[in-house]
C-alpha positions as CSV (number, residue, x, y, z in Angstrom):
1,X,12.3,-22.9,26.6
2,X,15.8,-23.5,25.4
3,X,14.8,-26.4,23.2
4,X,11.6,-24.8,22.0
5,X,14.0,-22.1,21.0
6,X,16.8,-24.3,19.4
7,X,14.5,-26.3,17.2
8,X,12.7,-23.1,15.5
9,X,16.2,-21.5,14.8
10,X,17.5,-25.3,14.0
11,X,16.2,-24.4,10.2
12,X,17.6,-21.4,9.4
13,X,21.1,-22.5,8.3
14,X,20.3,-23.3,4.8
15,X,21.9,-21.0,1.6
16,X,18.4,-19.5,1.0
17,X,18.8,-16.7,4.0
18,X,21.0,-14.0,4.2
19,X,24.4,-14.1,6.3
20,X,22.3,-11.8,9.0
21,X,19.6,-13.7,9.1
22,X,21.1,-17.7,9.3
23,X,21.1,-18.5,12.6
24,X,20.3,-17.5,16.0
25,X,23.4,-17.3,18.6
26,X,23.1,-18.7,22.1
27,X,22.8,-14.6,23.1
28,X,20.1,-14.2,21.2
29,X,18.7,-17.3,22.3
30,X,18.9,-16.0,25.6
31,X,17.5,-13.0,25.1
32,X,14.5,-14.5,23.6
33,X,13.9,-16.0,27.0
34,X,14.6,-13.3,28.7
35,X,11.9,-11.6,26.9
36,X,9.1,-14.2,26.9
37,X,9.4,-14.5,30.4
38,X,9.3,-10.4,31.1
39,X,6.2,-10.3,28.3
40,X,3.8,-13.0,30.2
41,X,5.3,-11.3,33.7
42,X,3.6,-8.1,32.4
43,X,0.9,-9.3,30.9
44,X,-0.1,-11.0,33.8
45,X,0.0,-7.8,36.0
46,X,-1.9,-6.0,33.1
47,X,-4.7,-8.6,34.0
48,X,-4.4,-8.3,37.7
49,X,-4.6,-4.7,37.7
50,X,-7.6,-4.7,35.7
51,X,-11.3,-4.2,37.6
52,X,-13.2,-5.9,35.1
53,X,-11.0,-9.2,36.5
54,X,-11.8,-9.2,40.1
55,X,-12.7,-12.7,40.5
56,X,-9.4,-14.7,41.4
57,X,-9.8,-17.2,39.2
58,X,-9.7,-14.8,36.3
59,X,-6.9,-12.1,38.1
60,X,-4.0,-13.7,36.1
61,X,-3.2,-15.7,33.2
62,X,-3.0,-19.9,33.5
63,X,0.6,-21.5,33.4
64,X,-0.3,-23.2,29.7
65,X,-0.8,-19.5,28.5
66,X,3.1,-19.3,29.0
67,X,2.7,-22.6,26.6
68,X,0.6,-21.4,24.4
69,X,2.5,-18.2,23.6
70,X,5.4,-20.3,22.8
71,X,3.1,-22.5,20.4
72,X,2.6,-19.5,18.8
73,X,5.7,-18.0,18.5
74,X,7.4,-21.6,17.2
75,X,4.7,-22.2,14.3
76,X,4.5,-18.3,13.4
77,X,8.0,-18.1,13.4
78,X,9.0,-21.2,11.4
79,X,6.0,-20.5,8.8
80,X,7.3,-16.7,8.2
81,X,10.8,-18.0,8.0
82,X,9.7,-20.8,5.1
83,X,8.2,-18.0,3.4
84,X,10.9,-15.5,3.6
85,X,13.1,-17.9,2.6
86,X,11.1,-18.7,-0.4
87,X,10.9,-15.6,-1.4
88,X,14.4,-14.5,-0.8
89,X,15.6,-17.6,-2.7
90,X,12.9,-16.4,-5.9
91,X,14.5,-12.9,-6.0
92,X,18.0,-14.2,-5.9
93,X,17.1,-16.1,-9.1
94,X,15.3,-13.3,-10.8
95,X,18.7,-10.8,-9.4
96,X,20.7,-13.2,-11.4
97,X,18.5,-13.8,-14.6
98,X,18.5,-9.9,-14.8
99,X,22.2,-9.5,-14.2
100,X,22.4,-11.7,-17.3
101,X,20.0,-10.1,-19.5
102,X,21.3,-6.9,-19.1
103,X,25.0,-8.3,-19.6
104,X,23.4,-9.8,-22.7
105,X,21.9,-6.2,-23.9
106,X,24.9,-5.2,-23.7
107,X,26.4,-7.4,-26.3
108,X,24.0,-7.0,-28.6
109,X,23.8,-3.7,-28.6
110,X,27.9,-3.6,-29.4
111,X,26.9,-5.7,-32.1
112,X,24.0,-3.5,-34.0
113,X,26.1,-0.6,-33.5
114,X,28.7,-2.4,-35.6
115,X,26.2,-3.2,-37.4
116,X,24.5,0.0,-38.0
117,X,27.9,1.4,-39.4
118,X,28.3,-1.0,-42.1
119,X,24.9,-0.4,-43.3
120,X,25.4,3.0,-43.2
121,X,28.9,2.5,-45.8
122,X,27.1,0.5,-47.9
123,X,24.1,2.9,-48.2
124,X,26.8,5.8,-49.2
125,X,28.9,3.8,-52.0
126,X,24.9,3.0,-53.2
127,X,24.0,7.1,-53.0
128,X,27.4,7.4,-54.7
129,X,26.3,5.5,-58.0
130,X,22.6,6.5,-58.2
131,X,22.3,10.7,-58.4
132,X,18.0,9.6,-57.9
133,X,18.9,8.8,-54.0
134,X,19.6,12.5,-53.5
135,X,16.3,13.5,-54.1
136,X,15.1,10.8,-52.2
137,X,17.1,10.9,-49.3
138,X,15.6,14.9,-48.5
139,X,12.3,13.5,-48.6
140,X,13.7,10.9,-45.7
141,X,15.7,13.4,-44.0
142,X,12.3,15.6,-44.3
143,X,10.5,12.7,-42.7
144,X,12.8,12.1,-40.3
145,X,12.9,16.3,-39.1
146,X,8.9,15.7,-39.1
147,X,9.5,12.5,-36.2
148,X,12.0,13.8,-33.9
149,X,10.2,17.2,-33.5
150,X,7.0,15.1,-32.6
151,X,9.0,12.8,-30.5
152,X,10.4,15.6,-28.4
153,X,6.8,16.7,-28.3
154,X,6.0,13.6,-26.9
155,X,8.6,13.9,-24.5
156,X,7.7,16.6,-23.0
157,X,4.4,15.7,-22.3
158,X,5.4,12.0,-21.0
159,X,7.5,14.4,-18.4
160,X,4.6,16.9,-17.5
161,X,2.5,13.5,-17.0
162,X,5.3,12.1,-14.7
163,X,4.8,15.7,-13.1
164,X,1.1,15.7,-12.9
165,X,1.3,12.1,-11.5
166,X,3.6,12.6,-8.9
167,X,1.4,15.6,-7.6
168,X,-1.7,13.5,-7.3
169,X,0.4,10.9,-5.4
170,X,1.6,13.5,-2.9
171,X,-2.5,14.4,-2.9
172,X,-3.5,10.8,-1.8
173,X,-0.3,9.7,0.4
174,X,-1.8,13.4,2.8
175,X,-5.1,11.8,2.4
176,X,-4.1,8.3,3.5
177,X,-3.6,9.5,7.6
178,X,-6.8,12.0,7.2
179,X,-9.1,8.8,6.4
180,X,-7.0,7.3,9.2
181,X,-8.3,9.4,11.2
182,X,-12.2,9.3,10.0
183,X,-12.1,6.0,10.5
184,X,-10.6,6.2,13.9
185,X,-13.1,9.0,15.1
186,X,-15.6,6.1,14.0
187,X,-14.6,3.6,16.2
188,X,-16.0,5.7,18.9
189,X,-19.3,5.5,17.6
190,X,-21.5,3.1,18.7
191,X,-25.6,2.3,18.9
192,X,-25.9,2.9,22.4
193,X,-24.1,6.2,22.3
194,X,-26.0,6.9,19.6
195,X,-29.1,6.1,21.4
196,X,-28.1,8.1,24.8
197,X,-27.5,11.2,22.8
198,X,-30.7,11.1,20.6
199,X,-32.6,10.5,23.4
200,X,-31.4,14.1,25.0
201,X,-33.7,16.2,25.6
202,X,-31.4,19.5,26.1
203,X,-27.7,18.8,25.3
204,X,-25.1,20.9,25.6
205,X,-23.8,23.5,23.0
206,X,-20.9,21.9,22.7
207,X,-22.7,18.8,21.9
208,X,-25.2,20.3,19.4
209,X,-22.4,22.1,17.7
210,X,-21.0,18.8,16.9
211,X,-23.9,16.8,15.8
212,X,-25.5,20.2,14.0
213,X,-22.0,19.9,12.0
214,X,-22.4,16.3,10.9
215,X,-26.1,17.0,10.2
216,X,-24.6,19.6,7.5
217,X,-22.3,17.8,6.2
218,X,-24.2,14.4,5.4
219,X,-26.9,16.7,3.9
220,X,-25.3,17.0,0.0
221,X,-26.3,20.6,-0.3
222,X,-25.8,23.8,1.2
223,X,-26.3,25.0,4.3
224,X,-29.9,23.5,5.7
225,X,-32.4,26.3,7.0
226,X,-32.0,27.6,10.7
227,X,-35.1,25.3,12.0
228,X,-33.8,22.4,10.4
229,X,-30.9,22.5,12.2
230,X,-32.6,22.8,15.9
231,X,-32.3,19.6,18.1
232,X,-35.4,18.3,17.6
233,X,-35.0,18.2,14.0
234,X,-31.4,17.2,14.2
235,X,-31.9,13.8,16.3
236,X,-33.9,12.8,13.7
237,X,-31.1,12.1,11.7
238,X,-29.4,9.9,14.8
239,X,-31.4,6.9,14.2
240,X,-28.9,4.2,15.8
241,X,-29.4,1.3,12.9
242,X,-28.7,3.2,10.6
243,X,-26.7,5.9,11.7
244,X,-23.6,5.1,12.1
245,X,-23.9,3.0,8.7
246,X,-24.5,6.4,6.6
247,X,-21.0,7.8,8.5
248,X,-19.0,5.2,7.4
249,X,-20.1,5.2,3.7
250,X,-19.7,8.7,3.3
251,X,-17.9,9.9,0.3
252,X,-15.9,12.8,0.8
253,X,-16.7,13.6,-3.2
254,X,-20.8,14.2,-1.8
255,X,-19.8,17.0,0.4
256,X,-21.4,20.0,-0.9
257,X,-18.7,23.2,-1.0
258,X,-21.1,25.5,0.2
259,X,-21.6,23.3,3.2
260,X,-17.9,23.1,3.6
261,X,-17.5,26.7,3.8
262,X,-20.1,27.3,5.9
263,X,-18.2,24.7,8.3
264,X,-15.0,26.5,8.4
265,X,-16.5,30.0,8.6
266,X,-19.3,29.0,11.6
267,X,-19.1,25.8,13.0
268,X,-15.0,24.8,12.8
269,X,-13.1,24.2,15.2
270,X,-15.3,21.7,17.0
271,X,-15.1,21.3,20.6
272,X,-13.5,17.9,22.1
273,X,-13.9,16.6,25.8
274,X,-11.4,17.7,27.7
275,X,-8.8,15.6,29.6
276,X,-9.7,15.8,32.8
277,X,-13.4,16.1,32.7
278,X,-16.0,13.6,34.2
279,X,-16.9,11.4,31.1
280,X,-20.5,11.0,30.4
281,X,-22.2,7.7,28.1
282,X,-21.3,10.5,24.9
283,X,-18.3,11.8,25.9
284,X,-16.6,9.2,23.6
285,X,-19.5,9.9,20.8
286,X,-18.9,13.8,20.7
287,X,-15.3,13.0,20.5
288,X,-15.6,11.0,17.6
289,X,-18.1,12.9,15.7
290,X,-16.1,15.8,15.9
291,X,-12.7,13.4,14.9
292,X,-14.7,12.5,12.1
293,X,-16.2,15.8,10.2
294,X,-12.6,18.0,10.7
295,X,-11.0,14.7,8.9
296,X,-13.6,14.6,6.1
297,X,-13.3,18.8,5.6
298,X,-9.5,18.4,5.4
299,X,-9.8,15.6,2.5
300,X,-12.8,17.5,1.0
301,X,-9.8,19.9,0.1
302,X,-7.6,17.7,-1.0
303,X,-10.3,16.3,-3.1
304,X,-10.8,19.9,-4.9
305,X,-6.8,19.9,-5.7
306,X,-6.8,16.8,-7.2
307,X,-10.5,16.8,-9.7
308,X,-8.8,19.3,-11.6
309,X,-5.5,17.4,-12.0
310,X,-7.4,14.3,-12.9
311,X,-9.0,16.2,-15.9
312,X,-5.5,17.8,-16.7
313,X,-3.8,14.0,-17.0
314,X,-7.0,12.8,-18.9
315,X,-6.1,16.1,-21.7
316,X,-2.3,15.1,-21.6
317,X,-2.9,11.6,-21.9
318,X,-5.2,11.8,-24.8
319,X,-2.7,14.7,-26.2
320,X,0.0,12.0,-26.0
321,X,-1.7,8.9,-27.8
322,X,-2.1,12.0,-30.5
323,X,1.5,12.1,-30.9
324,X,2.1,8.5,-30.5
325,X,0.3,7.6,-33.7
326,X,1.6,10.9,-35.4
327,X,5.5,9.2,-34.8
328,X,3.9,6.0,-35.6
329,X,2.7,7.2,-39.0
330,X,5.9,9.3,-39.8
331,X,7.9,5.9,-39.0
332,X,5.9,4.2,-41.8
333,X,6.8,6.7,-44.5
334,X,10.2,6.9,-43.6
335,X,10.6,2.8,-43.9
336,X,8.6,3.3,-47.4
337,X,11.3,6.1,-48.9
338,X,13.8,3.5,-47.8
339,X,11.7,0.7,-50.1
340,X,12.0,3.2,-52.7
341,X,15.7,3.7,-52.3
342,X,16.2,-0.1,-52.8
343,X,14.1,0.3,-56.0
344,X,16.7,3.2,-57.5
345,X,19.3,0.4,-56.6
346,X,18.4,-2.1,-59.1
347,X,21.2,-1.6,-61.3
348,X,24.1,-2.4,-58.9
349,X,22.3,-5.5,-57.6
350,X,25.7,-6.4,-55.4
351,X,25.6,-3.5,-53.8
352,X,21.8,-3.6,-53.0
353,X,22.2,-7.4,-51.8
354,X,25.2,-6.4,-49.7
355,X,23.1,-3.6,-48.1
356,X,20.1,-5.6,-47.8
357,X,22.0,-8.5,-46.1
358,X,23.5,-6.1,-43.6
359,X,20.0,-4.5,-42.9
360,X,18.3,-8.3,-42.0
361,X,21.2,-8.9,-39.6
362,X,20.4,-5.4,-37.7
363,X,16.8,-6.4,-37.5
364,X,17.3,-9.6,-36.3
365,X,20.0,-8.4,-33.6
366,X,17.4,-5.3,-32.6
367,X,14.7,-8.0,-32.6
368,X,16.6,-10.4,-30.0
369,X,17.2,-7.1,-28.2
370,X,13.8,-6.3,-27.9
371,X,12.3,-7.7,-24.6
372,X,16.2,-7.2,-22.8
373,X,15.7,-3.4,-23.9
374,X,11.8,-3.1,-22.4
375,X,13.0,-4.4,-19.4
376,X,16.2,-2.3,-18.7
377,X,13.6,1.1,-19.9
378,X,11.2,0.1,-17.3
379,X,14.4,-0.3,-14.8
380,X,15.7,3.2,-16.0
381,X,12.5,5.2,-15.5
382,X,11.4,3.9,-12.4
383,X,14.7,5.0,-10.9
384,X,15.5,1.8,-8.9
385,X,15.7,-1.8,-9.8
386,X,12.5,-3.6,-8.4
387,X,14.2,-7.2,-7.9
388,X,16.6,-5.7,-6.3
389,X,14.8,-3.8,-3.9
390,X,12.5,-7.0,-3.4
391,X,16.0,-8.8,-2.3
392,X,16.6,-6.2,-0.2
393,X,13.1,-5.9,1.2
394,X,13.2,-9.6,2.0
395,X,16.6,-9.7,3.0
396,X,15.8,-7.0,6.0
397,X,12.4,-8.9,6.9
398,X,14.3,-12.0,7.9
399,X,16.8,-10.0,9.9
400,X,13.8,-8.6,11.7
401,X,12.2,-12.3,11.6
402,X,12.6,-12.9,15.3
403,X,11.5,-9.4,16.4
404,X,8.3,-9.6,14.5
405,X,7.3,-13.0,15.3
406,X,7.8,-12.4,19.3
407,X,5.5,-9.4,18.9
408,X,3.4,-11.2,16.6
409,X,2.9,-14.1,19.6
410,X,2.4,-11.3,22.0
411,X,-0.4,-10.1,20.4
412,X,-2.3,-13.2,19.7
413,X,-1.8,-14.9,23.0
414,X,-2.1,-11.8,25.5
415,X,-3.9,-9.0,24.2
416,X,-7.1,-10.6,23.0
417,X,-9.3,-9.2,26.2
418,X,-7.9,-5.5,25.3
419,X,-9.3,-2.6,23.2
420,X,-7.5,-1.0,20.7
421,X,-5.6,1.8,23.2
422,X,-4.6,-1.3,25.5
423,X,-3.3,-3.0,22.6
424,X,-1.2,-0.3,21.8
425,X,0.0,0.4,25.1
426,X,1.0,-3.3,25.8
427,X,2.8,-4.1,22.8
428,X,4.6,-0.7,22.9
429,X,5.6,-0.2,26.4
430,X,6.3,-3.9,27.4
431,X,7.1,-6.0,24.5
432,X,8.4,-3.4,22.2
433,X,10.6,-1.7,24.5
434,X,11.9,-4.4,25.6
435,X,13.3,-5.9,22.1
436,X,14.4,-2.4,21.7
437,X,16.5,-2.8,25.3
438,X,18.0,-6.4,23.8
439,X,18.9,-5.0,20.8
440,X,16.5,-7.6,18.5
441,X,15.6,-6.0,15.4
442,X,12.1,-5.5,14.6
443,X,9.8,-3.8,11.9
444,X,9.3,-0.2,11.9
445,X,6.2,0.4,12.1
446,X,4.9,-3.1,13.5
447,X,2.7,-4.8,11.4
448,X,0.4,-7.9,11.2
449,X,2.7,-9.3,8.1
450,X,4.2,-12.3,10.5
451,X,0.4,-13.5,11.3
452,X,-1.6,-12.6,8.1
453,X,-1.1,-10.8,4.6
454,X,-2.4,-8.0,3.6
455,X,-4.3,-9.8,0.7
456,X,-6.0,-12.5,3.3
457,X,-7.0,-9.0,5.1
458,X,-8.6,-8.0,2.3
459,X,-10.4,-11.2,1.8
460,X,-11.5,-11.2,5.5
461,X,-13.5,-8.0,4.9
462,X,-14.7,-9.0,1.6
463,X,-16.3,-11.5,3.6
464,X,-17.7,-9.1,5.7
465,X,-15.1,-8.3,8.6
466,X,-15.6,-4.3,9.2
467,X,-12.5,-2.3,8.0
468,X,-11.0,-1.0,11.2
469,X,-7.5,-2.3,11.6
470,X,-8.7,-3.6,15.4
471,X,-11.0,-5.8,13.8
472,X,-8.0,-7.3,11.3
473,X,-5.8,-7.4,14.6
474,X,-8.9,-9.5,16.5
475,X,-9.1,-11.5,13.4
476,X,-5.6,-12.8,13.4
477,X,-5.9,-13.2,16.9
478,X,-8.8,-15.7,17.1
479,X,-7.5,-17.7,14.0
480,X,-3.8,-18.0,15.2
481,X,-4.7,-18.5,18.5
482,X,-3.0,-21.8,20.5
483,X,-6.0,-22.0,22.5
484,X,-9.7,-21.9,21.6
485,X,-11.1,-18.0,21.7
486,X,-14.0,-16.6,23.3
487,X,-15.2,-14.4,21.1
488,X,-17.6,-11.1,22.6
489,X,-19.9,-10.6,19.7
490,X,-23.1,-9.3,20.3
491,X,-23.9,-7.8,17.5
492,X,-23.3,-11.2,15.3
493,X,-20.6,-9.6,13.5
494,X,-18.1,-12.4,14.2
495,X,-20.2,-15.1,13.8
496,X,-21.1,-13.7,9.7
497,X,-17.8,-13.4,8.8
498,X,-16.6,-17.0,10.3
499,X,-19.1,-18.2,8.4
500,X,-18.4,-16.9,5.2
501,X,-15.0,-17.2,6.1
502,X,-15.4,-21.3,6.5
503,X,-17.8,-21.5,3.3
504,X,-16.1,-23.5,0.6
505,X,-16.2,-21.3,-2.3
């Protein structure tokens, strides 16, 4: 254990990680070991306590699984590191490139000021021999009256769309944990359920309550007539292929108001098994369904707030590309008045070519400031510098680098055989706590990041892997796994995404 230990932090001394994150003490060495040892302890008990395990041979966990989580750990751990490193090492470089840019700006921006101020004397001892530039220079000035009204125009409406766009944000981040929820009720749904309660003959009310309330709610329009809405018209629409496929592609913008309202007023809220009671083949059904419609009411309202925003920042933006060529066009006259002023100038040439020479150097100084500029605005108005907060990012990822990976082995080598509650309750009251108790640092919340990325997640159900995060955590288990996986798939949903997964593109 010590060595397997010693040779995965045996890397981590190089400049690319942080001082926290360099390498592992003999403590924390220890208390790694400490901790595998507790984790397989537990999990092991987990298996013997379990009833679907009452064949000896299958009551606890082989010795090589204590192996195998180490495996795991060893190449999870050293492949996160590499690429934490890499990172970390990638926003240093982009830190410093900034830092030097913006040092740069600086500089330059000195300079055209300086710059600016001798054009401007020149341009005076020039309106001082020609009377003609008076009349020209209140047309510019005109011009110039004309732009910054429009530009303060156009700031105010840049700030009402940073408004309006903050709002819809707050909209979809209270929408993110309602479709949470949705798709949580839906894991409880499945064809056999389905099946059990459409072949009912007289359920309860509690029961017809809740599937009379999906019935209304998948129907697109108002409120369906009293007979339609009577069980034997209702299980119709519990037809277990194809069921639980309309539920999950729902769109929340189909709901019909008038259905909604009708919901609320007559059918909301819907009854839930309580603890306690003897579960029946649909207790988890009912429980779901009724999980599932309260979430889709509550984001059909979120969805009313934000149409109308939507249209608002459609106006505003189109408002704003009004003004942007407005300012574009006044910036056009205002650089032809100055061609005219250098035409009035003829007749003190030295002057004129003094002026003119003074004017390419400030173009060329504002042209090398240019793409320094953009990037210092974008810096500005997003409030915080992005690299920056990448370093940082990274930097507190490798501290939690050991943390994550031990819970990231955990997961793949002991909680394979559990659903998504046992999951939970392993990780968080045996291997969590117990990095807690040591003191090792570890991601808050705990995600899959150490195993898989969010964009290979992403690729997995583009493939066809379901969305439910329980099927991304089953993923990652079978493909990180030490040892080969048995995989319980009876409905073939494994076997087509493995395929397609393993397809050469």
């Amino acid at each position: 254990l010590n060595s397997t230990l010693s040779g995965a932090s045996g890397g981590l001394g190089d400049t690319s990680a942080p001082a926290g994150a360099k390498k592992l003490s003999p403590e924390t060495m220890q208390q790694a070991a400490r901790h595998t040892a507790l984790v397989h302890s537990a999990a092991n008990d987990l298996v013997s306590r379990n009833p679907m395990f009452d064949d000896a041979r299958l009551g606890s966990f082989p010795a090589s699984a204590f192996v195998w989580y180490h495996e795991v750990w060893r190449r999870v751990f050293l492949g996160r590191k590499a690429e934490l490193g890499s990172k970390f090492q990638k926003a240093k470089i982009a830190a410093s490139k900034l830092q030097a840019a913006l040092e740069g700006l600086y500089d330059i921006e000195t300079a055209i000021e300086d710059q600016k101020q001798v054009v401007e004397q020149r341009t005076m001892a020039v309106n001082r021999m020609l009377a003609q530039v008076g009349q020209e220079n209140a047309s510019l000035e005109e011009q110039r009256a004309r732009l910054r009204e429009d530009e303060g125009k156009l700031a105010e409406i840049e700030a009402e769309i940073a408004t309006l766009q903050a709002a819809l944000n707050e909209q979809v981040d209270m929408a993110g944990p309602l479709l949470e929820d949705a798709e949580a009720g839906l894991v409880m749904v499945d064809h056999d359920s389905i099946a059990a309660l459409r072949g009912m003959v007289l359920p309860s009310e509690d029961t017809l309550q809740v599937a009379q309330a999906v019935v209304i709610l998948l129907s697109g329009a108002g409120v369906p007539d009293h007979r339609l809405l009577q069980w034997k018209e209702v299980k119709k629409h519990l037809k277990p292929e194809s069921f639980l496929s309309t539920l999950s592609k729902f769109n929340v913008k189909n709901a019909h108001p008038e259905a909604v309202e009708q919901l609320e007023a007559n059918w909301l809220p819907l009854p839930t098994p309580l603890e306690g009671e003897e579960p029946t083949e649909t207790t988890a059904l009912i429980a779901g369904l009724s999980q599932w419609v309260t979430s889709i009411v509550k984001m059909f309202h979120i969805y009313t707030v934000i149409k109308p925003k939507q249209s608002q920042l459609k106006e505003l933006t189109a408002e704003k590309k009004v003004l942007s060529n407005s300012v574009s066009e006044l910036t056009s006259r205002m650089k032809a008045l100055q061609a005219r002023l250098q035409d009035l100038m003829k007749n003190f040439q030295d002057a004129a070519e003094e002026k003119n020479s003074s004017v390419a150097g400030l173009e060329n100084l504002t042209a090398s400031c240019n793409i320094a500029g953009k990037l210092a605005q974008v810096i500005k108005s997003s409030r915080s510098n992005p690299i920056q907060d990448a370093l940082d990012r990274t930097e507190q990822q490798l501290e939690c680098l050991l943390g994550d990976t031990l819970v990231a082995a955990a997961l793949v080598t002991y909680s394979g055989h559990l659903d998504l509650r046992g999951r939970s309750s392993f990780i968080e009251d045996n291997v969590l706590a117990d990095l807690r108790a040591q003191k090792i640092r570890v991601s808050i919340p705990p995600t899959l990041d150490a195993l898989v990325s969010a964009a290979q997640v992403a690729e997995w159900r583009w493939n066809g892997l379901p969305p439910q995060s329980f099927m991304a955590e089953s993923a990652a288990i079978a493909l990180n796994s030490a040892a080969w996986p048995m995989l319980i798939d009876p409905d073939g949903i494994a076997l087509d995404w493995l395929t397609m997964h393993y397809t050469p593109p």
